[in-house]
N, C-alpha and C positions, 0 to 999 in steps of 0.2 A: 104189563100194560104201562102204558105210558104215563105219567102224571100228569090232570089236567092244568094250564096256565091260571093262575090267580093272579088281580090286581093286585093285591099284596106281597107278588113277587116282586112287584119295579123296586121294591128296597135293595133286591141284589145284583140292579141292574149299575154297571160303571160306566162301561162303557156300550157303543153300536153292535158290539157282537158278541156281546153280553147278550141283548137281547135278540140277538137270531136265534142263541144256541136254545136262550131261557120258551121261546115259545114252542109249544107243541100240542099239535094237535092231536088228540087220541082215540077221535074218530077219522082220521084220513084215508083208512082204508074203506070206510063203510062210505065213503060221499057217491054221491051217484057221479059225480065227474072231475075229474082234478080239478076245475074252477073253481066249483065250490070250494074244496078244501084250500084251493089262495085264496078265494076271499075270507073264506073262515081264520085265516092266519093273519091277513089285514087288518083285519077285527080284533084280533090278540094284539096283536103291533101296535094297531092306534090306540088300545084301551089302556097299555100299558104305558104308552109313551102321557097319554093322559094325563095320568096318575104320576110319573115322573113329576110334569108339569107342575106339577100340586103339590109334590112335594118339598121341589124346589121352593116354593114361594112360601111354602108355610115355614122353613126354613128360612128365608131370608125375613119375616114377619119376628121368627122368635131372638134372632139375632140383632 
């Protein structure tokens, strides 16, 4: 089974395909329609990129 995506993964995130490879869904078989499961991926992508976000900044705060 697939591991599910954690915000605490954007620490391994470097680059853009970094984070394709890092999200995964491990329920995409069970969605009732491939939609859902892009949106469900959407949803990992922007939470993570979020989180990026944050940590950028809390990064440039301790510097």
């Amino acid at each position: 089974m697939v591991r599910r995506t954690y915000e605490s993964d954007a620490a391994k995130i470097e680059d853009v395909d970094d984070l394709d490879d890092l999200v995964a869904d491990k329920r995409e078989a069970w969605r009732a329609t491939s939609d859902n499961a892009r949106r469900r991926q959407r949803r990992y992508k922007k939470r993570l990129t979020k989180r990026l976000i944050l940590l950028e900044a809390f990064e440039g705060l301790i510097e």
